[in-house]
N, C-alpha and C positions, 0 to 999 in steps of 0.2 A: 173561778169566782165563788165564793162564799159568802153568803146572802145572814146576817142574825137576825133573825126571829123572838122578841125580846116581849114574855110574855108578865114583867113584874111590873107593878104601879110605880114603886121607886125607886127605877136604873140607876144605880150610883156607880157600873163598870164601862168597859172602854165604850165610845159610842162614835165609832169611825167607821169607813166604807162603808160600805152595804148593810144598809139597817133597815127594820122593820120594826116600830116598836110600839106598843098598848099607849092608848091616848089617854093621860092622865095629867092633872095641872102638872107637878112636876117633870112628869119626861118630855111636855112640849113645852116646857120653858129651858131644858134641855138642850132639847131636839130643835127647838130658834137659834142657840146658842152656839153648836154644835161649827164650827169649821172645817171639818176633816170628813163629812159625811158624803158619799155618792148621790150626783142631783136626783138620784130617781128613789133616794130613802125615801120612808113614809113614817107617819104615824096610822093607824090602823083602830075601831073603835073595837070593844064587846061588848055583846049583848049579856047584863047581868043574868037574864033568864036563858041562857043559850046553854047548852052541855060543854064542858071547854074542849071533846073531843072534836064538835064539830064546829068550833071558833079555831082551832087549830086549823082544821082541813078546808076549811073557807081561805082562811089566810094564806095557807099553803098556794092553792088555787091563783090566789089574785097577784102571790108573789110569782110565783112559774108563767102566767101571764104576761108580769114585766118584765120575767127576763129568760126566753124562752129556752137559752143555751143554757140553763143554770144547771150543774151537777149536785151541788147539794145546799142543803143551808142548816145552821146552828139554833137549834131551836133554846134557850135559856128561858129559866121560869117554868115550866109543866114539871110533872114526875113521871118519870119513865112510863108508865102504864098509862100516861096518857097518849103518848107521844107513839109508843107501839103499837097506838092503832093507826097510824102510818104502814105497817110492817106489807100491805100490799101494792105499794107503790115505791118504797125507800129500802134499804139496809139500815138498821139505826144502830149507834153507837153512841155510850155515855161518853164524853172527854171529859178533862177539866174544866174548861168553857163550856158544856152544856152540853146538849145531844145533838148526835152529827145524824142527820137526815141523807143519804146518797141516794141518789135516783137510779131505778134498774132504766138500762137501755130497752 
């Protein structure tokens, strides 16, 4: 399972399975709309004053919570230097779809 972590105001890419996505009017009028999503998606809020490394690592947090077997998830929206600060907890990889998070055993 592969979890997206979808940190733009407005999502216009795929918005299916496992979703995690920044609460904005647009991506919860979306994210209502949405047919193909796993019941346990979420919207998720930020703190405009928060550093977005640690609005990352909060989310991180609350998504590994819901899903405790989770090997990795697709972080979309940050720039890699945000996302490596990850780097003691995950593997990260850029893909085309965003940045692949792997969790060390």
């Amino acid at each position: 399972m592969i979890v997206k972590a979808i940190f733009v105001d407005n999502y216009s890419g795929d918005l299916s399975g496992f979703v995690w996505i920044v609460d904005t009017r647009s991506n919860r009028a979306r994210f209502e709309r949405a047919r193909a999503l796993d019941h346990s998606s979420a919207l998720f809020s930020m703190d405009p004053g928060s550093p977005l490394e640690s609005v990352l690592r909060q989310t991180v947090f609350n998504i590994q919570d819901h899903y405790p077997d989770l090997k990795s998830i697709t972080v979309i929206g940050l720039e890699l230097s945000v996302v490596e600060t990850l780097a003691d907890m995950c593997r990260i990889t850029p893909t085309t779809d965003g940045i692949m998070c792997r969790f060390c055993a």
